[in-house]
C-alpha positions as CSV (number, residue, x, y, z in Angstrom):
1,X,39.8,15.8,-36.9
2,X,40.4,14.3,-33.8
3,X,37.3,13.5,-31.6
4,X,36.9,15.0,-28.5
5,X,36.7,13.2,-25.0
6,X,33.0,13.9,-23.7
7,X,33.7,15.2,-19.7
8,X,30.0,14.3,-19.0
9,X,29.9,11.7,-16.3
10,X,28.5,8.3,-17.5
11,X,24.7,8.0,-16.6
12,X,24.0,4.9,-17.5
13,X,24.6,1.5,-14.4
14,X,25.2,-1.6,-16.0
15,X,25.0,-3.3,-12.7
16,X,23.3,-2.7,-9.2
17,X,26.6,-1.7,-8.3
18,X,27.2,1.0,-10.5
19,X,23.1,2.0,-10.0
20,X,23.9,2.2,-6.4
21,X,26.8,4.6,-6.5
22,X,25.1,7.0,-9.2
23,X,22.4,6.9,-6.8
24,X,24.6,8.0,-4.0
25,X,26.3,10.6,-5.9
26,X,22.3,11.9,-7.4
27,X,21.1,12.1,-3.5
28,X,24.0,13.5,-2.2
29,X,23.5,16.8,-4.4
30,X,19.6,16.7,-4.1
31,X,20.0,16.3,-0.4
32,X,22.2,19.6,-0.6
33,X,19.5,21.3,-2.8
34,X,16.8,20.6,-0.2
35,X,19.1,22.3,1.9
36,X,18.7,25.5,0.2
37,X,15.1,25.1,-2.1
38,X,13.3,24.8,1.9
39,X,9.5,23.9,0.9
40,X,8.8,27.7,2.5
41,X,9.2,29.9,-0.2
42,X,10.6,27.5,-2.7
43,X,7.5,25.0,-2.8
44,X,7.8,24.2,-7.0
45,X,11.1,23.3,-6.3
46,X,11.2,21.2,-3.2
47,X,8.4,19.4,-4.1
48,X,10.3,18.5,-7.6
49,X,13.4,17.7,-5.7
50,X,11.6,15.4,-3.5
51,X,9.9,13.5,-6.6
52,X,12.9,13.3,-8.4
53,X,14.6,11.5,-5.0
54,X,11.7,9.3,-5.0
55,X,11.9,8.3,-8.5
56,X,15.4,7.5,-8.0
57,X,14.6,4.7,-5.2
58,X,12.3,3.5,-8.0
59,X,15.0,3.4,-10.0
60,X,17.3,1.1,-8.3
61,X,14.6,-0.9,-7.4
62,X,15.0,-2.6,-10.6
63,X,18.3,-4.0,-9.1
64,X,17.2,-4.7,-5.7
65,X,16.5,-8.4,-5.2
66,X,16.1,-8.3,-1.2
67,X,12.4,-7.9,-0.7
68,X,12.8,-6.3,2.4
69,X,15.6,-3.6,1.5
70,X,12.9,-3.1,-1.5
71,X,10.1,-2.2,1.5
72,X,12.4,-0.3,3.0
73,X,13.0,2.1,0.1
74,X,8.9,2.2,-0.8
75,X,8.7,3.3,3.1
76,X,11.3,5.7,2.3
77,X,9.4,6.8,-0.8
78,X,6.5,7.3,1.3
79,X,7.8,9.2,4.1
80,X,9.6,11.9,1.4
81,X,5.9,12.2,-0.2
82,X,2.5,11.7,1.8
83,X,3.7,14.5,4.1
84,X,3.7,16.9,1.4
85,X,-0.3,16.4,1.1
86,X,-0.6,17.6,4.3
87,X,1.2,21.3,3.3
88,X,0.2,21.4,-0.2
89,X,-3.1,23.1,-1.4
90,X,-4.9,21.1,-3.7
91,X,-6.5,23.7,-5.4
92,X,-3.3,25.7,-6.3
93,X,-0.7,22.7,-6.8
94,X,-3.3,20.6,-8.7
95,X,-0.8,18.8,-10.8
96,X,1.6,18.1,-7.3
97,X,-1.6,16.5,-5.8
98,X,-2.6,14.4,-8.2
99,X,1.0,13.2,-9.0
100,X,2.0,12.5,-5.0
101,X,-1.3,11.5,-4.3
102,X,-1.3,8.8,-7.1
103,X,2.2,7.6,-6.1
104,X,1.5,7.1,-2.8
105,X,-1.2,5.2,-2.8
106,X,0.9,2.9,-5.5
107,X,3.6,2.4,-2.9
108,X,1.3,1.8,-0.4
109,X,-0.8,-1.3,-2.8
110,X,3.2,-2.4,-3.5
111,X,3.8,-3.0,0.1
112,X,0.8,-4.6,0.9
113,X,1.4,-7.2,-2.7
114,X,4.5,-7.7,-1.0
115,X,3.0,-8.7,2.6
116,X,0.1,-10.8,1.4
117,X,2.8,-12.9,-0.2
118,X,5.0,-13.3,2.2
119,X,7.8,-11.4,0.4
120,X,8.6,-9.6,4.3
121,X,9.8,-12.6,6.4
122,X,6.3,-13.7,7.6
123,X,4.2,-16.6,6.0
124,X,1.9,-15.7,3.3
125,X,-1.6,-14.8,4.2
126,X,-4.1,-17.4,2.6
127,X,-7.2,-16.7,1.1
128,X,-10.1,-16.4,4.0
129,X,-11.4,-19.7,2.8
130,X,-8.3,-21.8,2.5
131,X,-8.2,-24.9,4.1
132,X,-4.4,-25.5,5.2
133,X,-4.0,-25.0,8.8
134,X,-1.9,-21.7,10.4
135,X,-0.9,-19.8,13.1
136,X,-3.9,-18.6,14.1
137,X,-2.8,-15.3,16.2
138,X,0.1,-14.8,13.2
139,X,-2.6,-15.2,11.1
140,X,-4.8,-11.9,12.8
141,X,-1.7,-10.1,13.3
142,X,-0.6,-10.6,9.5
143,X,-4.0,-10.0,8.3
144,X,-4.5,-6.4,10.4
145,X,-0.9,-5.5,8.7
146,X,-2.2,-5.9,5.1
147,X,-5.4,-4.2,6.0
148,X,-3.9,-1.0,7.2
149,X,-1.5,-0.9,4.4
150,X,-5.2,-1.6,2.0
151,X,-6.4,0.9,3.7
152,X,-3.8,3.6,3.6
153,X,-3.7,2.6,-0.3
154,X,-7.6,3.0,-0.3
155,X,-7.5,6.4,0.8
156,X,-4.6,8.0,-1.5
157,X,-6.7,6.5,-4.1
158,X,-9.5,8.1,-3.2
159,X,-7.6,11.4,-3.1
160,X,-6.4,11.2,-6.4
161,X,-9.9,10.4,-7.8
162,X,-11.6,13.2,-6.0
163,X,-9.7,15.8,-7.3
164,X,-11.5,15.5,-10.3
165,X,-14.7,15.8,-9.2
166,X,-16.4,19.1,-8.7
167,X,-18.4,19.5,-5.9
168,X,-18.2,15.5,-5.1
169,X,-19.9,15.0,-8.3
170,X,-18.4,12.5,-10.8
171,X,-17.4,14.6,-13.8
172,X,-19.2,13.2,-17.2
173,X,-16.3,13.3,-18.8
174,X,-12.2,13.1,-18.1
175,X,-10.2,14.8,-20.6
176,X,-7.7,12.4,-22.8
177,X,-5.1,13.4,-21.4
178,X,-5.6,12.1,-17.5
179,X,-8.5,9.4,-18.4
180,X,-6.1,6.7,-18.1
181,X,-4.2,7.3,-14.9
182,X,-8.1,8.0,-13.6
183,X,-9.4,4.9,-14.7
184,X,-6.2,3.2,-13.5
185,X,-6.9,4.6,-10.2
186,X,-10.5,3.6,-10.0
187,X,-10.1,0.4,-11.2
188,X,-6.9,-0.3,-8.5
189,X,-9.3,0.9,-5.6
190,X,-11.9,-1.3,-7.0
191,X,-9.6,-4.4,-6.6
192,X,-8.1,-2.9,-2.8
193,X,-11.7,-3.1,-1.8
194,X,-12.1,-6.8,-2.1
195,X,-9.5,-7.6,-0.2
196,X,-9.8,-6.3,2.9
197,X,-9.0,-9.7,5.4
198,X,-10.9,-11.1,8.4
199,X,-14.4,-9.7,7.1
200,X,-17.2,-12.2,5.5
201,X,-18.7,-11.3,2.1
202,X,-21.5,-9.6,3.6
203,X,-19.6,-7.4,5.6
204,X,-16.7,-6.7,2.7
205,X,-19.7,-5.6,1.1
206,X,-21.1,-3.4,3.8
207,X,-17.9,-2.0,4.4
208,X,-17.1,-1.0,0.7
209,X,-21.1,0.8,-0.1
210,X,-20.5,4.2,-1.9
C-alpha cells in the first residue's frame, strides 16, 4: 500500500539555523506551560519545565560559536535554576537538588573556563607566576571576576556533595548508581580550589583546609 505522510514536525536541526527556530518554537510552549504549572502547587512540574528549558540552551550551544552569546545563555541557565534551591526542600525533592545543584555549579566552572581564557572580550588571565607584563589593575579586576565565578562554582559543588552525607559525615559508601557524578563532583571542586587568583601557595592552602 501506499505509505502514509508522517504529520509529526521534524525534530532534528541540521544547522544552527534550523536549532535556533526549533528552539524558539520549544520555549515558546514551555514558556506558556510555566504559565499555568506556577512552582506553588505544581512544584514537579515547574521544576521539570524549567530543566527541560535549560537543557535546551545546552542544546543549541553546540551551534553557538560567539563566546559571549554562549555566556549569555549559561547566565540564562543559571538564573532559570539556582533560584529554585532557594524554594526547594532538600530533603523532600532529593533528586531536584542534586540535579540543579550539580548543573549549576557546572555552568558556573563553564563561565569561569571561559573568562580565565579570555573567551569574554578581556585578555586572558596568566598564571600567578607568569612573566609577560599586563595591565596590572585589569589584571586585579579580571582576576576578582574569575574568583567569584570559582567561588560560586565551589559552593554548588559543595551542595551537591553534601547531600549525601548524613549528619556531615562522609558516607563509607555511594551507591553505583550516583558514585560517578559524586566523584565527578569532588574531584571538579578539588581542581576549583587551586585556582583561586591573587593568593600565594600558602594562603591557597589556608584558604582551601577542610
Amino acid at each position: 500500500g501506499n505509505a502514509v505522510p508522517s504529520r509529526h514536525p521534524a525534530c532534528v536541526g541540521p544547522s544552527f539555523e534550523a536549532a535556533r527556530e526549533l528552539f524558539r518554537l520549544a520555549n515558546h510552549y514551555q514558556l506558556k506551560a510555566l504559565g499555568y504549572f506556577l512552582l506553588e502547587g505544581w512544584v514537579t512540574e515547574h521544576v521539570r519545565i524549567l530543566q527541560e528549558v535549560s537543557q535546551m540552551y545546552r542544546t543549541l550551544l553546540f551551534w553557538e560559536q560567539d563566546h559571549k552569546r554562549a555566556a549569555a545563555m549559561k547566565r540564562r541557565r543559571l538564573r532559570m535554576l539556582a533560584p529554585l534551591l532557594e524554594v526547594l526542600n532538600p530533603k523532600v525533592y532529593v533528586a531536584f537538588w542534586r540535579q540543579i545543584s550539580f548543573e549549576v555549579a557546572e555552568v558556573y566552572q563553564q563561565l569561569y573556563d571561559l573568562k580565565v581564557r579570555g573567551k569574554l572580550g578581556e585578555s586572558a588571565l596568566g598564571d600567578d607566576d607568569d612573566d609577560e607584563p599586563q595591565d596590572f589593575r585589569a589584571t586585579v579586576k579580571l582576576a576578582a571576576r574569575c574568583n567569584d565565578l570559582s567561588k560560586q562554582s565551589l559552593k554548588y559543588y559543595t551542595t551537591f556533595i553534601e547531600s549525601y552525607h548524613t549528619e556531615g559525615k562522609v558516607p563509607d559508601r555511594i551507591d553505583d548508581d550516583n558514585c560517578q557524578v559524586y566523584l565527578t563532583a569532588r574531584v571538579n571542586r578539588a581542581r576549583l580550589r587551586t585556582k583561586t587568583r591573587g593568593l600565594s601557595r600558602e594562603d591557597l592552602i589556608d584558604a582551601h583546609k577542610l
